[in-house]
Each structure stands twice: as C-alpha cells, then as structure tokens.
C-alpha positions, 0 to 999 in steps of 0.5 A: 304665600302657601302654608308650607313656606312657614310650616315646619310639618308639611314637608319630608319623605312621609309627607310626600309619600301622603300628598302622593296617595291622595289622602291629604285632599281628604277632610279631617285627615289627622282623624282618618290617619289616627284611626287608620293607624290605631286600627292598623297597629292594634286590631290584629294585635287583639285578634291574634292574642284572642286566637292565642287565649292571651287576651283578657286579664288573667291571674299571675300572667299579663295578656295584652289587655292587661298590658297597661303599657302597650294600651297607652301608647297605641290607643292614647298616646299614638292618637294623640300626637297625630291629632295634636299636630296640625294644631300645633303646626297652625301655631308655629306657621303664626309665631314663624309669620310674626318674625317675619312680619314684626319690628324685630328683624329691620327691613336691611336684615330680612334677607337673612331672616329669609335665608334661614327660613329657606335652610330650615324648610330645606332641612325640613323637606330632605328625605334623609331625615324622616328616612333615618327615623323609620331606619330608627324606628326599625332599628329595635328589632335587631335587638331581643327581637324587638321586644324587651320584658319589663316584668321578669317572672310574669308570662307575657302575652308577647312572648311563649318561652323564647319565642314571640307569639303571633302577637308579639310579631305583629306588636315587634313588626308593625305596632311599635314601629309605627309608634317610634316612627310618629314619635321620631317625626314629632322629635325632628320637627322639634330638633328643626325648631331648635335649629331656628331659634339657634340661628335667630340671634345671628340675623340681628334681632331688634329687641326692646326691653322696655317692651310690655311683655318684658321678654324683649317682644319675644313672648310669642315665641314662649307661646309657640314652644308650649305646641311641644308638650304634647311630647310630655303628655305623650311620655306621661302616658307611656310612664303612667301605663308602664307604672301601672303595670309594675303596681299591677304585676309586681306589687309596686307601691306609688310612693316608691314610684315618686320620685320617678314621676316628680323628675319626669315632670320637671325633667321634660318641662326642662327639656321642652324649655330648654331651646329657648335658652339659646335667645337668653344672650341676645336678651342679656345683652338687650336688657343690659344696654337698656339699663345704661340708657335709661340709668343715665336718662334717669339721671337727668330726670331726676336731677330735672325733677329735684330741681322743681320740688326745691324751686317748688318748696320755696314758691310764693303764693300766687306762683305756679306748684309742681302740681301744675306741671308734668313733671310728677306724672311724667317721673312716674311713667318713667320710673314705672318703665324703668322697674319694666326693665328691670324685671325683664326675663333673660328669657322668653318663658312665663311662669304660664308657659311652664305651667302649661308645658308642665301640666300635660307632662303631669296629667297622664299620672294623676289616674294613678292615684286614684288607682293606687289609693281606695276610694276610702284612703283617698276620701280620708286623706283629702278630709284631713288635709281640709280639716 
C-alpha cells in the first residue's frame, strides 16, 4: 500500500510538476525546497533594495530590513509551512490508516469508506484546484500593483512615489506570490480534510461511548487536526511582524494592540477546530443511545444489588455477607462506566488538543512584549505579580 493512497499532500499539480523535475528523489527535500525558495523570494530582494540605498533601517522611513512584516512571512513563516508539512502529512497518513483499519467502520461498510477515501484523493490529485491557487496567489497584482501601504506617511522601501521600486517588483511578482501560493495549498489540503470529516458519518461509523477516550474511539482524530496549527503559528507570525511595525513606525502602543491579538488567538483556535464539529451528530446520537442502555441496565443492577444489601442486612451468623460475592465490585465498575458515559464529549477535541492548536497561534506574539516593554518595566511588573 503506497503513502499516496492515504496522504492528502502528495498529489496535485505542484506535486507532479516536482516529482517531474526529479527533486522529489532528493533527500530532506523540504530543506532544500524551503531554502530554495527563501532565497528565491528574498535574496534579490535584499540585493535590489541595497542598489536602491533601502536596505538598512533608516529615520522616518521603512527600508526593507526594517519591514518586520515582510521578514516574517518570507524568512519565518514561509519556511516553516514547507518544513512542517511532511510531518503533519506523516500524521494525517496515520489517523486516515487507523479508519480504515479500526472497528469504527464494520467490515460490510468499508466500501464506503474506500469510495470516499478515493473521491478525496481524486479531489486531491486534480489540477484545477492548485491551478486556481496560483491563479489566487497572482490574482493581487491586478490589484495596487500587487503592493498595498499599511503605514500612510512613512516612505517604503517598495514604493518611490507611485511607482514600485526594483524591489517592490521582485517582492509584488515573485516574493508574495509565492508566500500566498504555499499558504493556499496548506488551505486546500485543509479545506480536503474538511470534506472527509464531512462525509464520514454518512458511511456509518461505529461509535462506543463507553470507550476509554470518552470521544466515542475518535480521539485520534482531535489528534490529527492539531497537524493545522502551523497555519496559526504561521498567521501569528505574520500579525506579530505587521504589529511590530505599526509599534515601530507610528507609535502604537501593545495594549492598544490587545484585543486584536486576544481574538486572533481564540479565532484561528476556533477555525482549526471547527471541522470537527461536523462529527458532533454522530457523537450526540451515539452518546444518547448509550444513555438508554445503560439507564435501563442500571436499573436492573441496582434493583440485583438492593436486593442483597437487604438480604445481607438480615444475614444470620455463619451465612454468607455481601462481602463474599461480586456484586459490590461489579456495581462499581458499572457505575465508574456509566459516569464515562456521562462525560463523553460531543466532541472529538481535549482541552489539550486546544492547547496545542492555541499555543502555536500564540507563541509568534509573545516577543512583542518583550519588544514593547524595557527590560525594567518588565522585571517590575513580574516582581509585583510574585510579590
């Protein structure tokens, strides 16, 4: 069985056109791709901006390696979404193996399961899709030329009056578009991953909700979606550059900045979580039916167990006490499933897998306080919160 059959990044137009040039024979090829195309979108950059005199940080004007923004998403966060993605592929290979492979789909329904696995690989390996990204992902420069001033009155390194500069051409024509285009592929294999947890209930999933995980057996799919918060940690460092450049160029303060950067966080944690709530009907209805069974089978046991404490309570010596059967021991192994039950999530996410999806999101905006604050604010403040 091939590592295509489950993956959902090996397949499209990008990757054909790789596996045609050769460079996916190469070895650590998401190295040699990430520093291929950091040097691609940026090198030339720095060498036309230093032609230009707009290269190092200046007074009252932002040259290009005071473009906070620009560094982050070409030098960070553009090498960091090539690197994080045959990890994340690894991952989602294994939870899409483990449905397939686990009690959750019966043996009479695997075809279905096998039908939809193939509509999402041939979804995956179309060429209108990536095709329409790179459209997308060019799509801005028909737009302001394909650069857009966030900071009005400061002179950019991108611009000379209205006209871009040598540099702003290469950042407009090769640099951003590239950028989009990695982003957009990341968004496509999100929006396939989507599609298959969309489609899963319908091929009749067998869920337990007495299972140990109390997400009815589908942990590992919460597990799996935490792989997509490297698209946080990538908008975090896009939102931490451009921050820091509205602190450094027009005098903004971080806690103006605060509840922009509060609702990023919990917004793309929602976002990333959010396609699981398309299994939250099958949980509902399994955890529902469940609490029927075993209402009713409790029902019994307790009556069964009522029974003996009073015939117990009534024992004459040399008789045998409750304490020499079962039937405590098996009344609190049912009680400790039932209250399992009870607790089952509707959804398959832990506060953990939220945790985890949250962190990246967060982690690119912490250096800002520490950039925003002296060192002796800082030291202050953490004083007094100990103190």
């Amino acid at each position: 069985m091939t590592q295509e059959r489950y993956s959902l990044m090996r397949g499209g137009l990008v990757h054909r056109l790789l596996h045609a040039t050769g460079a996916l024979h190469g070895r650590r090829l998401s190295w040699w791709l990430a520093g291929a195309l950091v040097a691609l979108s940026l090198l030339p950059m720095l060498l036309l901006a230093n032609a230009a005199g707009m290269l190092w940080p200046r007074p009252h004007a932002m040259a290009l390696l005071g473009d906070y923004a620009t560094l982050a998403r070409l030098l960070l966060a553009l090498p960091l979404l090539i690197l994080a993605a045959p990890r994340a592929d690894a991952l989602l290979r294994n939870a899409l193996r483990q449905l397939s492979h686990a009690s959750l789909v019966p043996a009479h329904r695997q075809p279905r399961l096998q039908l939809l696995l193939q509509r999402v690989r041939r979804c995956r390996d179309s060429w209108w899709p990536e095709l329409a990204c790179i459209v997308l992902a060019l799509a801005p420069l028909y737009f302001h030329g394909g650069v857009v001033s966030l900071l009005p009155g400061i002179p950019d390194w991108r611009l000379q009056g209205d006209a871009l500069t040598p540099a702003g051409q290469w950042s407009a024509w090769v640099g951003m578009p590239l950028f989009r285009l990695v982003v957009l592929l990341w968004l496509w294999r999100f929006v396939l991953w989507t599609m298959l947890l969309w489609r899963l209930p319908s091929v009749g999933l067998v869920l337990h909700a007495e299972h140990p995980d109390r997400t009815g057996g589908l942990a590992f799919l919460g597990l799996a979606q935490e792989r997509f918060s490297i698209l946080g940690a990538a908008g975090g460092l896009l939102l931490a550059g451009a921050c820091l450049n509205q602190i450094t160029y027009l005098g903004e303060t971080l806690y103006g900045l605060r509840h922009l950067l509060a609702g990023y966080v919990v917004g793309v944690t929602l976002l990333l979580v959010a396609p699981l709530l398309l299994l939250a009907p099958s949980l509902i209805r399994a955890r529902r039916h469940a609490l029927y069974r075993f209402d009713a089978l409790g029902n019994r046991a307790a009556n069964v167990f009522e029974e003996r404490w009073q015939a117990a309570s009534e024992v004459t010596a040399g008789a045998e006490s409750l304490l020499d059967h079962n039937d405590a021991s098996a009344y609190a192994d049912f009680s400790g499933v039932y209250q399992g039950v009870v607790a089952m999530s509707v959804i398959p996410v832990t506060r953990w897998n939220l945790l985890w999806i949250a962190l990246p999101a967060a982690a690119p905006l912490l250096p800002l306080v520490l950039l925003a604050m002296s060192v002796d604010e800082l030291v202050a403040k953490l004083f007094g919160m100990l103190v």
